[in-house]
C-alpha positions as CSV (number, residue, x, y, z in Angstrom):
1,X,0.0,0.0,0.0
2,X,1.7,3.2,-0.8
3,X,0.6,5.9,1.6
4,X,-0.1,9.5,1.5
5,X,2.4,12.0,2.4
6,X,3.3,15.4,2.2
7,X,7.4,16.5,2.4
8,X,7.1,19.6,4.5
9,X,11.1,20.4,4.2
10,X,14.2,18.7,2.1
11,X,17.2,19.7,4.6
12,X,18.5,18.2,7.4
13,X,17.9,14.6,9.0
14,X,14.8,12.9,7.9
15,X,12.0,12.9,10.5
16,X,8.5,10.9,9.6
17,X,5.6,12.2,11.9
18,X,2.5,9.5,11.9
19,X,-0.9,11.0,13.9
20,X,-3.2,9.0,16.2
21,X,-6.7,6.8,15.4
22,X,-8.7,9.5,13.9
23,X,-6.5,11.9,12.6
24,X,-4.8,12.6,9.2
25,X,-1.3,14.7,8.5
26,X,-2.7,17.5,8.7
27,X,-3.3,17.5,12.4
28,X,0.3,17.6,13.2
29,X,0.6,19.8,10.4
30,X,1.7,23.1,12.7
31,X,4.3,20.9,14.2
32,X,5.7,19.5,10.8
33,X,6.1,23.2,9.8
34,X,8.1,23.8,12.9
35,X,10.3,20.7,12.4
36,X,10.7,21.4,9.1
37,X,13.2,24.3,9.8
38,X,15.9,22.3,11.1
39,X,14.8,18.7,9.6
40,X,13.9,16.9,6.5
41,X,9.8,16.5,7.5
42,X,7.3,14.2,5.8
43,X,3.8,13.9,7.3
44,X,2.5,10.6,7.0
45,X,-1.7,9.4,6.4
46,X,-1.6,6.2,7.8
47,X,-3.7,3.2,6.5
48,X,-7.9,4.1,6.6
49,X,-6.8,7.5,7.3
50,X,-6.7,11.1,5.5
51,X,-5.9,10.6,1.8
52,X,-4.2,7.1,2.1
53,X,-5.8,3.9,0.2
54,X,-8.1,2.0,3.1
55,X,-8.1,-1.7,3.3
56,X,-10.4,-4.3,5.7
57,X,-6.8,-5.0,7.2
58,X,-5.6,-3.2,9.9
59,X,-3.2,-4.2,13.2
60,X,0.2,-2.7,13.8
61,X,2.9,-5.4,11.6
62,X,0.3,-4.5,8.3
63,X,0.7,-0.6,9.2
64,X,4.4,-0.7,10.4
65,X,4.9,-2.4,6.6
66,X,3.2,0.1,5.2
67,X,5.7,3.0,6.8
68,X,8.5,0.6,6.2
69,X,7.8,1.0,2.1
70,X,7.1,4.4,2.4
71,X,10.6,5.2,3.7
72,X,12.6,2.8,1.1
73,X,10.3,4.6,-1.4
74,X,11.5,8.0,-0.3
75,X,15.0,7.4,-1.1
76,X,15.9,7.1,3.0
77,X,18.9,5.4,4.6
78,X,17.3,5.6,8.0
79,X,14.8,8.0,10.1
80,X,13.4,9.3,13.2
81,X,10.4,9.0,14.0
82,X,7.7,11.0,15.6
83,X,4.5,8.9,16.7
84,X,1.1,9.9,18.4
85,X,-1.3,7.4,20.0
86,X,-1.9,5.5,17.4
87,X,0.4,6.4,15.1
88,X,3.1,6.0,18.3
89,X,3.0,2.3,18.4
90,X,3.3,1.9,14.7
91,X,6.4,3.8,14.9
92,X,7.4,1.3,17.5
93,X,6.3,-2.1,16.1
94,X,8.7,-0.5,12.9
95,X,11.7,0.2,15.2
96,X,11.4,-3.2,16.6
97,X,11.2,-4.9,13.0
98,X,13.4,-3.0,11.4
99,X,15.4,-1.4,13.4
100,X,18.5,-0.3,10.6
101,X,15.8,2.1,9.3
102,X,14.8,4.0,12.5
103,X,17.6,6.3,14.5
104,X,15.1,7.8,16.9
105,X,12.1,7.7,18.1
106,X,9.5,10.5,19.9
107,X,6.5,8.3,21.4
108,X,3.4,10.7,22.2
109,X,1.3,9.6,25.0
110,X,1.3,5.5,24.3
111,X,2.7,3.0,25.9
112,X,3.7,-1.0,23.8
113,X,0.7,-2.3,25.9
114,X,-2.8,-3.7,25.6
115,X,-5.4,-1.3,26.6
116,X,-9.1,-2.0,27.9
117,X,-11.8,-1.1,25.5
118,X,-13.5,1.1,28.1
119,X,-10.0,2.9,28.4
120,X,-11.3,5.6,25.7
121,X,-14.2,6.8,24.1
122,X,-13.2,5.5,20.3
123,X,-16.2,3.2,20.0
124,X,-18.3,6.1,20.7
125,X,-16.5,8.2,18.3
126,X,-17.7,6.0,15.5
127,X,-21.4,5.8,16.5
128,X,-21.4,9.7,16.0
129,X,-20.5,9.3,12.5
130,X,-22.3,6.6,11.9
131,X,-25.5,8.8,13.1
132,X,-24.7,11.7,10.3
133,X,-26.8,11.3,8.1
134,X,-24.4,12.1,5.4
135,X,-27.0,12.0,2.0
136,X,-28.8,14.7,3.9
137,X,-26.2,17.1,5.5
138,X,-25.5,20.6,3.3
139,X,-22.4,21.2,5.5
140,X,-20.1,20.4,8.6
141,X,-22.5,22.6,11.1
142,X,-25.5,20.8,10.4
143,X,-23.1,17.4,10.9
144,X,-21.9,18.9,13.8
145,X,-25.5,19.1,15.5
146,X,-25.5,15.1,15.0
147,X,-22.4,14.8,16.7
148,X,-23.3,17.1,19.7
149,X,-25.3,14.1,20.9
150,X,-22.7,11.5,21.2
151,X,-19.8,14.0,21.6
152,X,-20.1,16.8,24.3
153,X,-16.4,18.0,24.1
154,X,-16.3,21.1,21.4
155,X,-12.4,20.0,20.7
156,X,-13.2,16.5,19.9
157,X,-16.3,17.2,17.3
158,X,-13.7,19.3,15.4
159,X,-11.1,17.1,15.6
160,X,-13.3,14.6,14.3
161,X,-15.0,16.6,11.7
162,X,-11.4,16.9,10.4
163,X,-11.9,13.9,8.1
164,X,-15.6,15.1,7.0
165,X,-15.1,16.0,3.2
166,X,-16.8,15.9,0.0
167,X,-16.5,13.4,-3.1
168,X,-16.2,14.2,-6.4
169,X,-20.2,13.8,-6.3
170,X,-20.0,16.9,-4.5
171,X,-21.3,14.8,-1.4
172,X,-20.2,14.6,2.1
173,X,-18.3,11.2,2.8
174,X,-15.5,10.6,6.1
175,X,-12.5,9.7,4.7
176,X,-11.8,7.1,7.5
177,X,-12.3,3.7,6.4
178,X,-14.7,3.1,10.1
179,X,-15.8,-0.6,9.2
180,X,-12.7,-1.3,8.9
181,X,-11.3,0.6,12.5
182,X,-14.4,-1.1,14.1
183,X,-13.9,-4.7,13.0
184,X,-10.4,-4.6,14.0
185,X,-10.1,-1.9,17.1
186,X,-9.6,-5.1,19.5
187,X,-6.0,-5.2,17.7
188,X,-5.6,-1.7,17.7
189,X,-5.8,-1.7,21.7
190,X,-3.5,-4.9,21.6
191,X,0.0,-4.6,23.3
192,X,3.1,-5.0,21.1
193,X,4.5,-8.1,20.6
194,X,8.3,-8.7,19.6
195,X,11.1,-11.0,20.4
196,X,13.7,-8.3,19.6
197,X,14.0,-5.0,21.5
198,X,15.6,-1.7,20.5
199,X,18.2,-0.2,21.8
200,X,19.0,2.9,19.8
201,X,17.1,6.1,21.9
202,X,13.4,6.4,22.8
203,X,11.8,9.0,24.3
204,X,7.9,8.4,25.5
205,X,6.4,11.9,25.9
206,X,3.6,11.7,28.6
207,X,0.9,14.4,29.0
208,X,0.3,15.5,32.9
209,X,-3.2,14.8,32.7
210,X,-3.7,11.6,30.4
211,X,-3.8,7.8,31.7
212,X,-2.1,6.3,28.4
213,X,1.5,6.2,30.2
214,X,1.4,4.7,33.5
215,X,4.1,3.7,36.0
216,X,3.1,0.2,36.2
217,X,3.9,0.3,32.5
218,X,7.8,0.5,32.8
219,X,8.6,-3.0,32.7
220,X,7.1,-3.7,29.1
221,X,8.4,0.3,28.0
222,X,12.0,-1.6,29.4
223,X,12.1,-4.8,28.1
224,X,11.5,-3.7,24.6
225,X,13.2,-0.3,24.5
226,X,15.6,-0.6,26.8
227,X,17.1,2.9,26.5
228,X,13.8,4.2,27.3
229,X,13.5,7.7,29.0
230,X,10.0,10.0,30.1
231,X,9.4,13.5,29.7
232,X,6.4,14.7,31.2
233,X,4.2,17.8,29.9
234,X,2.3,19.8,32.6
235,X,-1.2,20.6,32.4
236,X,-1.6,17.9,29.1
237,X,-4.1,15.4,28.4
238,X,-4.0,12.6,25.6
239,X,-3.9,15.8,22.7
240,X,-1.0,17.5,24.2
241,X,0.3,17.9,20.8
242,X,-2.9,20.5,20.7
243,X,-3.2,21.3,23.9
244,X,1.3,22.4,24.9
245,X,2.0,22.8,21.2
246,X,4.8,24.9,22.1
247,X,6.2,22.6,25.3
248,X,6.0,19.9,22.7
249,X,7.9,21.8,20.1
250,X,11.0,22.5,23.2
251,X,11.1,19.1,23.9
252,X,11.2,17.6,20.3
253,X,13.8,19.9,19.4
254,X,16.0,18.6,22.5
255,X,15.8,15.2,21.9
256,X,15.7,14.8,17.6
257,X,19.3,15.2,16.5
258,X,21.0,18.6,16.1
């Protein structure tokens, strides 16, 4: 599958930045724009996401592939990698698989373990836009009013309106492949499973606020990245890549190479 990307800078050390369940490029793009003046920047759509193809099959080894290509199709030696949520544990199963092609990694609020489905809201998520009613809707506010009812946080229904576009047809249509998220979630909340580790540097970046990093999770963080360190962002929940942008932005820059 050859994903959807956009190349946000050409100089300096390549750095591939892959968003969370939900999200496309663009919702890093204000970061990738930073990045890109002292690195080589792609944004990445993942699988069922953005403007990539969308396929029934869905788990980290088909999606860690799928980055894997990507980078021998850009021309790159190796990488860093930048990873939220979702997008965080793809960058890991990669590292772990192939581990010439990734120098660093930046791991945004995620930890290489197996979550409980009532850990999050996602299921939810999808109900919403399964309730638009999207052969009726004339535009994202009238969508929006659908949404209200499953979705009480303001930040959310526009993060999630995000992927709410028209077709050619000139209708509305999500660009999320959500049978396919649905039908395979359980592995999407599945812990990582390798009998390698990786030992170049890792840094797990864990928002004050959000649950996704716990302490009890340090034994699995060390037995498959053992050079493993945790920088914590005050006053952050699970988007702290929205919510400390600029925090975010200091601590990137300190840990990607110079």
């Amino acid at each position: 599958m050859e994903l959807n990307y956009r190349q946000y800078s050409a100089a300096g050390a390549p750095v591939l930045v892959l968003h969370g369940l939900f999200g496309s490029l663009s919702n890093w793009g204000w970061h990738c724009k930073q990045l890109a003046g002292s690195y080589a920047v792609y944004g990445v759509d993942l699988r069922n996401h953005g403007d990539s193809p969308h396929s029934d099959q869905l788990d980290y080894q088909v999606m860690a592939e799928d980055v894997r290509r990507l980078i021998i199709r850009l021309g790159l030696k190796s990488c860093c990698i930048v990873g939220h949520s979702m997008g965080g544990k793809v960058a890991m199963q990669l590292a772990l698989n192939s581990p010439d092609l990734v120098d660093k990694l930046v791991i945004v609020d995620i930890a290489p373990v197996s979550y409980p489905e009532d850990a999050d809201s996602h299921m939810n998520v999808l109900a919403a836009m399964d309730a638009v009613k999207l052969s009726e809707i004339q535009s994202r506010t009238e969508a929006e009013v659908t949404l209200e009812d499953y979705i009480p946080q303001e930040a959310l229904r526009k993060f999630v309106l995000t992927n709410l576009a028209r077709n050619k047809e000139g209708l509305f249509e999500w660009r999320l492949h959500n049978d396919s998220i649905r039908e395979n979630y359980a592995k999407l909340r599945s812990e990582l499973v390798s009998t390698k580790s990786f030992s170049k540097p890792v840094l797990f970046v864990k928002g004050s606020l959000s649950l996704y990093i716990k302490p009890e999770y340090e034994t699995q963080i060390k037995e498959l990245f053992p050079v493993a360190s945790v920088k914590l962002i005050m006053d952050a929940g699970h988007w702290l890549h929205a919510e400390q942008p600029q925090a975010l932005q200091k601590v990137l820059l300190k840990f990607l190479p110079s």
